[in-house]
N, CA, C and O atoms as a GROMACS GRO file, in nm:
protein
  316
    1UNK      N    1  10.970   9.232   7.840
    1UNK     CA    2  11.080   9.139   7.843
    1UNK      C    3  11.033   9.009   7.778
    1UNK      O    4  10.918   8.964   7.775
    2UNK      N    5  11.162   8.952   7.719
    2UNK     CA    6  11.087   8.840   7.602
    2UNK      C    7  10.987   8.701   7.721
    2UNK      O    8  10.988   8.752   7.833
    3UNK      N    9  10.941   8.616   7.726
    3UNK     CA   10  10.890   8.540   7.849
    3UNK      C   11  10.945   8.420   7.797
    3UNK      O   12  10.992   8.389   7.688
    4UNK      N   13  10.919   8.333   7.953
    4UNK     CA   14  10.944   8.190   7.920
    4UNK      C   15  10.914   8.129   8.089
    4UNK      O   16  10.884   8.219   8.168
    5UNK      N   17  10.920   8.030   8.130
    5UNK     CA   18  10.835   8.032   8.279
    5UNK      C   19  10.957   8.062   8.376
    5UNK      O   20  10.933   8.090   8.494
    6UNK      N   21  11.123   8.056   8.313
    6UNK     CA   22  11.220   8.126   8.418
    6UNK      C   23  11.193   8.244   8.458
    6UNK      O   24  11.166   8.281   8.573
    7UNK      N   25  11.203   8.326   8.324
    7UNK     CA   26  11.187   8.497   8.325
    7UNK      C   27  11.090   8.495   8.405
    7UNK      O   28  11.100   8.570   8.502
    8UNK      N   29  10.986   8.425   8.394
    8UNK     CA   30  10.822   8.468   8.461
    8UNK      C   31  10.858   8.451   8.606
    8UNK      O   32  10.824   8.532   8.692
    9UNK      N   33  10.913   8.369   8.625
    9UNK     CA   34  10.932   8.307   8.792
    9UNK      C   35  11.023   8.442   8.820
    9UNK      O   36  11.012   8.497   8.930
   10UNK      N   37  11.094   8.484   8.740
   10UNK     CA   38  11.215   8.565   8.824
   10UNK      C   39  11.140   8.701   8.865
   10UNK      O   40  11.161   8.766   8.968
   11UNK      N   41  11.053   8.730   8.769
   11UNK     CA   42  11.004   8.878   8.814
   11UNK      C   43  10.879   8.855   8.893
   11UNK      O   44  10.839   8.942   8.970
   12UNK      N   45  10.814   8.741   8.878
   12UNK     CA   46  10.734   8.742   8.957
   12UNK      C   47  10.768   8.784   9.116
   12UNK      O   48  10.727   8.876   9.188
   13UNK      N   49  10.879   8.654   9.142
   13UNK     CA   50  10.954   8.707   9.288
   13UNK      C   51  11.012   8.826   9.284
   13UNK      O   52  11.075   8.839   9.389
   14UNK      N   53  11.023   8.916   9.218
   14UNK     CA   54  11.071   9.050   9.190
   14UNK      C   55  10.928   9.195   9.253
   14UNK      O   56  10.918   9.303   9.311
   15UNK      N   57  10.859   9.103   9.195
   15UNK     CA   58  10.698   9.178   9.233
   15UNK      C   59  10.696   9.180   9.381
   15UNK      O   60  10.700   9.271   9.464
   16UNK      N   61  10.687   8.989   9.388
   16UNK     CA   62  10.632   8.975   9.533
   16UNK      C   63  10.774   9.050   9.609
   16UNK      O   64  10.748   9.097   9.720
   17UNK      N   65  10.854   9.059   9.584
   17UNK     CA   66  10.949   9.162   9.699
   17UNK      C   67  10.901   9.272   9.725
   17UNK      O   68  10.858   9.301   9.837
   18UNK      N   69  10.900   9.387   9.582
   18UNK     CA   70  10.851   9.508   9.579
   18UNK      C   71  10.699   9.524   9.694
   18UNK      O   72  10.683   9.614   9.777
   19UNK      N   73  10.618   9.428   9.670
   19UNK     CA   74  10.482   9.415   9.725
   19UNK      C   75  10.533   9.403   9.864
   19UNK      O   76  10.515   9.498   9.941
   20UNK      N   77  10.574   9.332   9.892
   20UNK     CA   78  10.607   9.330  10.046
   20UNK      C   79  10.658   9.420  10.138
   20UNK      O   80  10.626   9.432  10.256
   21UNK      N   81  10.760   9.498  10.058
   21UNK     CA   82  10.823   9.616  10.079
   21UNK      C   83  10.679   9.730  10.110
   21UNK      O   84  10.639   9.758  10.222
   22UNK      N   85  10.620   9.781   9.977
   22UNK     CA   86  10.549   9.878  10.031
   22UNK      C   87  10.395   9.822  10.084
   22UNK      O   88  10.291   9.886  10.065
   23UNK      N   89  10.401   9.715  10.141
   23UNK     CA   90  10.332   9.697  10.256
   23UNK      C   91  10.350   9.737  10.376
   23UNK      O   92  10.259   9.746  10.459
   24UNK      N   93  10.485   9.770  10.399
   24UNK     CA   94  10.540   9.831  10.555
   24UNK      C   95  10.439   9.996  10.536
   24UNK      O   96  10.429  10.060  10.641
   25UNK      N   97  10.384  10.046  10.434
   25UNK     CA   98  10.329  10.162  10.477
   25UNK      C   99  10.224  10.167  10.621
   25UNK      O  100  10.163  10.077  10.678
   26UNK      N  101  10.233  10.274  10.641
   26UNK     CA  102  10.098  10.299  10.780
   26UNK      C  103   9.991  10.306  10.734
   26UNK      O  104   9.907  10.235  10.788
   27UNK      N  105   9.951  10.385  10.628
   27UNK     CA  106   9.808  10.373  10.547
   27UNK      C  107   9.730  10.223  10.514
   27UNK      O  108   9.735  10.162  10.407
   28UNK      N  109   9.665  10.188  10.623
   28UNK     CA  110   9.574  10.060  10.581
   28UNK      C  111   9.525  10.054  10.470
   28UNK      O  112   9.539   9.954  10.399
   29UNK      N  113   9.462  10.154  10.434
   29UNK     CA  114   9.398  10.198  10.262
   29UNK      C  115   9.441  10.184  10.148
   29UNK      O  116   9.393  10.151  10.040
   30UNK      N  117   9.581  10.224  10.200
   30UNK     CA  118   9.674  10.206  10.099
   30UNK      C  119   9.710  10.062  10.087
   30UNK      O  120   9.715   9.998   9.982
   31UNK      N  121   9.740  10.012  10.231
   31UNK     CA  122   9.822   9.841  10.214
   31UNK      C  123   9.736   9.748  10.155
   31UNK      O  124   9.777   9.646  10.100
   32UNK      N  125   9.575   9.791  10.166
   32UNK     CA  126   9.483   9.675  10.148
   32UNK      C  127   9.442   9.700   9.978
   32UNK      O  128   9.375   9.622   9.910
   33UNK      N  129   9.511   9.844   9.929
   33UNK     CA  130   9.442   9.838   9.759
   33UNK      C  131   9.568   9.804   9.696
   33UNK      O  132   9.563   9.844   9.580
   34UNK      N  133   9.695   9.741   9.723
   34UNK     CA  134   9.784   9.691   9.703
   34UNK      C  135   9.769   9.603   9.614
   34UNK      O  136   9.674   9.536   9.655
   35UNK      N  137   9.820   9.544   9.474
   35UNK     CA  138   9.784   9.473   9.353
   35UNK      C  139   9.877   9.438   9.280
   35UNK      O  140   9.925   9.537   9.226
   36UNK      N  141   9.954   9.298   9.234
   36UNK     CA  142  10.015   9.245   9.174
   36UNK      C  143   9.979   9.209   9.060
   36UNK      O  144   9.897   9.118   9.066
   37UNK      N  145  10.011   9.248   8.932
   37UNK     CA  146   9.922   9.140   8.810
   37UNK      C  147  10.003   9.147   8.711
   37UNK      O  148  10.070   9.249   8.693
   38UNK      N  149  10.012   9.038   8.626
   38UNK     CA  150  10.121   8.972   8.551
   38UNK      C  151   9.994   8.970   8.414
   38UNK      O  152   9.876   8.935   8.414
   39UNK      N  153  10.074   9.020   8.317
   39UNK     CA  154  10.003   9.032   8.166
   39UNK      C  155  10.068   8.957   8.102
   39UNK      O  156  10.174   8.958   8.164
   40UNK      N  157  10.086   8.860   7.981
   40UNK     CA  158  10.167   8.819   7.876
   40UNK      C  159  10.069   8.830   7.744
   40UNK      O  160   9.946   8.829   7.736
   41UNK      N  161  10.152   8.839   7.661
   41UNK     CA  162  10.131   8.921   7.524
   41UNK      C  163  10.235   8.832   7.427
   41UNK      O  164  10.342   8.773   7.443
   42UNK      N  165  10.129   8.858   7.303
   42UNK     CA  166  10.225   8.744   7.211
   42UNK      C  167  10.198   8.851   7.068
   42UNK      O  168  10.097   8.916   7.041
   43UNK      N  169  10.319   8.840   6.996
   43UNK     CA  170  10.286   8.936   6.904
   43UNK      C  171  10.460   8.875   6.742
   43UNK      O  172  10.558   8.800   6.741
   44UNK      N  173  10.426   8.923   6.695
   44UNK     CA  174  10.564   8.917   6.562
   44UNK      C  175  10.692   8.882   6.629
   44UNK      O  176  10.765   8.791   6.589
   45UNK      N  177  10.717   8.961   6.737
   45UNK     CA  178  10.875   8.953   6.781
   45UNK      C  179  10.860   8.856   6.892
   45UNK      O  180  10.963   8.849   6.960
   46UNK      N  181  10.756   8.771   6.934
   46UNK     CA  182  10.806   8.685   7.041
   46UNK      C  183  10.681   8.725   7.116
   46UNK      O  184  10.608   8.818   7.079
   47UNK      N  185  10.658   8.643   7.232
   47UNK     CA  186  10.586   8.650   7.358
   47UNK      C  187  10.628   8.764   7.474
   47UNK      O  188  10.749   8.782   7.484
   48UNK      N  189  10.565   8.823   7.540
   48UNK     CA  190  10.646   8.944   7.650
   48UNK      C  191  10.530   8.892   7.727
   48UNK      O  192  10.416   8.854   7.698
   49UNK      N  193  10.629   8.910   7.878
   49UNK     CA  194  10.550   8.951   8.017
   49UNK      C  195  10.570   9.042   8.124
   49UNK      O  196  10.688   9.070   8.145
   50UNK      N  197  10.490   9.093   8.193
   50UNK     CA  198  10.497   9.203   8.226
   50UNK      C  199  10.440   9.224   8.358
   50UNK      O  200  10.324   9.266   8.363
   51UNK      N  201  10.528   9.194   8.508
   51UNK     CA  202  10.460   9.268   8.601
   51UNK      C  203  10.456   9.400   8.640
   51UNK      O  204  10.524   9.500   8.616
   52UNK      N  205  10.347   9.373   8.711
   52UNK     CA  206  10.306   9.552   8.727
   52UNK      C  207  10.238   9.578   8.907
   52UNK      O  208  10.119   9.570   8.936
   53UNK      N  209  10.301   9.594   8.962
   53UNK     CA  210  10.313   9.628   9.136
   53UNK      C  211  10.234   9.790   9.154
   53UNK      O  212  10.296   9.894   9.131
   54UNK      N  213  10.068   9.785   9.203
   54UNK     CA  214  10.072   9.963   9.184
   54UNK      C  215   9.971   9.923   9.330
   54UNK      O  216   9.986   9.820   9.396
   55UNK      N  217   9.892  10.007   9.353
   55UNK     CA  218   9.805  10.029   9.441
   55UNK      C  219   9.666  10.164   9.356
   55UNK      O  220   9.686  10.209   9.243
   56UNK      N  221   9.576  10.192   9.416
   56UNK     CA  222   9.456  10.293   9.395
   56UNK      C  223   9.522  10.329   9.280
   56UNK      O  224   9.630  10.272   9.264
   57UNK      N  225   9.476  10.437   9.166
   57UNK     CA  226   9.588  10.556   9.082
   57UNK      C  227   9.561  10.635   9.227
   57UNK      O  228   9.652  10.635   9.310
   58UNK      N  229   9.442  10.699   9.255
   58UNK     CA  230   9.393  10.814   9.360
   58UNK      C  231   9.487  10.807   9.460
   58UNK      O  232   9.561  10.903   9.478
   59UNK      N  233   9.493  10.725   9.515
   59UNK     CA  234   9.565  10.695   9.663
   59UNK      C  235   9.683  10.649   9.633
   59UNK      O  236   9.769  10.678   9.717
   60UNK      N  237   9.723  10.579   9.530
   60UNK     CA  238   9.820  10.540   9.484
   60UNK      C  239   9.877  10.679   9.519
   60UNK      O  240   9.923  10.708   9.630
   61UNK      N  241   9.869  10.752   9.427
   61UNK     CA  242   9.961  10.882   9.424
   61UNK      C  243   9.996  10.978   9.491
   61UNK      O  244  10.100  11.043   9.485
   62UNK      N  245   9.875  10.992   9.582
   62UNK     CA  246   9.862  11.069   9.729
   62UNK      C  247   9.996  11.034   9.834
   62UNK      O  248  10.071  11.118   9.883
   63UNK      N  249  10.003  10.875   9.854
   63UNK     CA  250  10.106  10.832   9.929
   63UNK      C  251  10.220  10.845   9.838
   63UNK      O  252  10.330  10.846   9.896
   64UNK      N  253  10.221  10.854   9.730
   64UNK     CA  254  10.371  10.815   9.696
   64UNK      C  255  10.433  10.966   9.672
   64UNK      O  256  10.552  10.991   9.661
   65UNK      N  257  10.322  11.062   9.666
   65UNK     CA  258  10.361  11.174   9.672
   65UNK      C  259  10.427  11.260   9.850
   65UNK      O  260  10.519  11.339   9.873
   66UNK      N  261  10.300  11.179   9.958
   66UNK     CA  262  10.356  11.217  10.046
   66UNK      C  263  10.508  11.116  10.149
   66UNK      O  264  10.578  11.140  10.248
   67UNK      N  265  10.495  11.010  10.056
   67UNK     CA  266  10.600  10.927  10.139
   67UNK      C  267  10.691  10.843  10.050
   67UNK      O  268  10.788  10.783  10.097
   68UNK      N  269  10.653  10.840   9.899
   68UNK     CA  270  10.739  10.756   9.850
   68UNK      C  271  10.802  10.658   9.851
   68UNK      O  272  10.919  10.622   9.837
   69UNK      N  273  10.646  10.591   9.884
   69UNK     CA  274  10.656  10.453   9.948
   69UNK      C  275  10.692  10.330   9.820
   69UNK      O  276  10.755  10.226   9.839
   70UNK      N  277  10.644  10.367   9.718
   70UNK     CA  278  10.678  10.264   9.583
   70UNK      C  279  10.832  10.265   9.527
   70UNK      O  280  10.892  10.168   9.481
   71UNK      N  281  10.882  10.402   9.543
   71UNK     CA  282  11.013  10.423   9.511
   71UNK      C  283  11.090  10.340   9.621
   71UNK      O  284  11.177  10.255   9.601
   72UNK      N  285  11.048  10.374   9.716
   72UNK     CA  286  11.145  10.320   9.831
   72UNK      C  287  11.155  10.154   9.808
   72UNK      O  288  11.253  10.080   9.805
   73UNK      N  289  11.011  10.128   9.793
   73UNK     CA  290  11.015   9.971   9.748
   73UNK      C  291  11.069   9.897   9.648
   73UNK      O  292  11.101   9.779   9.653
   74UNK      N  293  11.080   9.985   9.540
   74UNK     CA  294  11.167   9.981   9.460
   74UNK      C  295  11.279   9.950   9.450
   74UNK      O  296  11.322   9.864   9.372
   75UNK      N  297  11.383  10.058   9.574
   75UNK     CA  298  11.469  10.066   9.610
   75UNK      C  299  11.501   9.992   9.648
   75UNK      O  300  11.602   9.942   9.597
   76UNK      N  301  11.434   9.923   9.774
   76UNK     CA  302  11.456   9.804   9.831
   76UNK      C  303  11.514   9.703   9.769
   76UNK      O  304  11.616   9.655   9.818
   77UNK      N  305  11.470   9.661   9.671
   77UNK     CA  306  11.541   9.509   9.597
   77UNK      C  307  11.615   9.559   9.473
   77UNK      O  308  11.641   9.482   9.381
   78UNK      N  309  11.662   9.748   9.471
   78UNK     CA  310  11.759   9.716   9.373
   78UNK      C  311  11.713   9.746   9.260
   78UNK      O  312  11.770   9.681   9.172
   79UNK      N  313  11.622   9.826   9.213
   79UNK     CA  314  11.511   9.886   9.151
   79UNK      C  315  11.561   9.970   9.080
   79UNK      O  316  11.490  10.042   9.010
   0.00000   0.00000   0.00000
């Protein structure tokens, strides 16, 4: 998405929702490898930024396979 510090602010709070959301999991392992991180990139067509809400890949996928906890979080704000 093109950036600018609105856009940035808007998805940021977009993250921190998602993040909060699949914090309600039961897996401590899971809640504590929990990770927010914001990239921006500048290139020909403009500046882009980019959050990215994941946890472990390993464990990451384990839970989301057995509970679908990222989708749901997702879900949550409309995803």
């Amino acid at each position: 998405m093109m950036t600018s510090p609105e856009i940035e602010a808007v998805l940021v709070g977009i993250g921190e929702q998602v993040l909060a959301a699949a914090e309600s999991d039961p897996n401590p392992e899971y809640v504590a490898s929990l990770r927010m991180q914001t990239f921006q990139s500048r290139g020909k067509s403009g500046s882009r930024v980019v959050v990215q809400v994941g946890a472990v890949p390993g464990l990451g996928n384990a839970v989301e396979a057995k509970r679908g906890t990222m989708a749901r979080a997702l879900g949550s704000v409309g995803l």
